[in-house]
N, C-alpha and C positions, 0 to 999 in steps of 0.2 A: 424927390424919389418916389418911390413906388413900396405900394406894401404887396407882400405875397398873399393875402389872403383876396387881394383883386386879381388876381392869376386866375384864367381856368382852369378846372380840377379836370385831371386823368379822368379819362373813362373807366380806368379800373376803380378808381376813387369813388365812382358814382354809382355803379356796379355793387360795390363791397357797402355803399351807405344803401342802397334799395335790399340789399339783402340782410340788414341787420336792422331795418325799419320794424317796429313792434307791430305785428299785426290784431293784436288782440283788442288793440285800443277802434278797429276798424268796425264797421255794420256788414250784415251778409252785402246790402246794397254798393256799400264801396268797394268790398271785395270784390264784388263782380264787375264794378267800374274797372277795379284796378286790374282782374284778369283780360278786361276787353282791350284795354291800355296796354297790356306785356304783350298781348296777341296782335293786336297791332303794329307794333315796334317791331317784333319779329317778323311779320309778315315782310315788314319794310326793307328791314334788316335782308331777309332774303332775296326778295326782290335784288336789293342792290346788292348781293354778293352774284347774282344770277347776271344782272347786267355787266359784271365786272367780269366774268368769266367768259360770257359772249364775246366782250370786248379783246380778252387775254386771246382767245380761239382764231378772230380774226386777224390780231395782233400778228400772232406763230403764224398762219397763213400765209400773211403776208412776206414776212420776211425770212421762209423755212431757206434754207441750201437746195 
């Protein structure tokens, strides 16, 4: 058998654990590691919302009535 706790976690799971991470225990340094990291992921994150909607665009193009 399989245990659930070898299951991948939801992304809202991992979402709601970054967001209740104690940040006091953190240095200005990693804070700013950690903002370069959120900014990052975002960037990416858009990025591929951006290529996915290019894709939706040519999609409907293609196949309009």
């Amino acid at each position: 058998m399989f245990d659930e706790a070898d299951l991948p976690k939801k992304k809202t799971d991992l979402l709601a654990e970054l967001a209740r991470e104690d940040l006091d225990r953190l240095s200005i340094a990693e804070l700013d590691d950690r903002i370069a990291a959120l900014e990052a992921e975002a960037a990416r994150s858009r990025a591929k919302r951006a290529g996915a909607a290019q894709f939706r665009s040519a999609a409907d193009a293609l196949f309009k009535k």
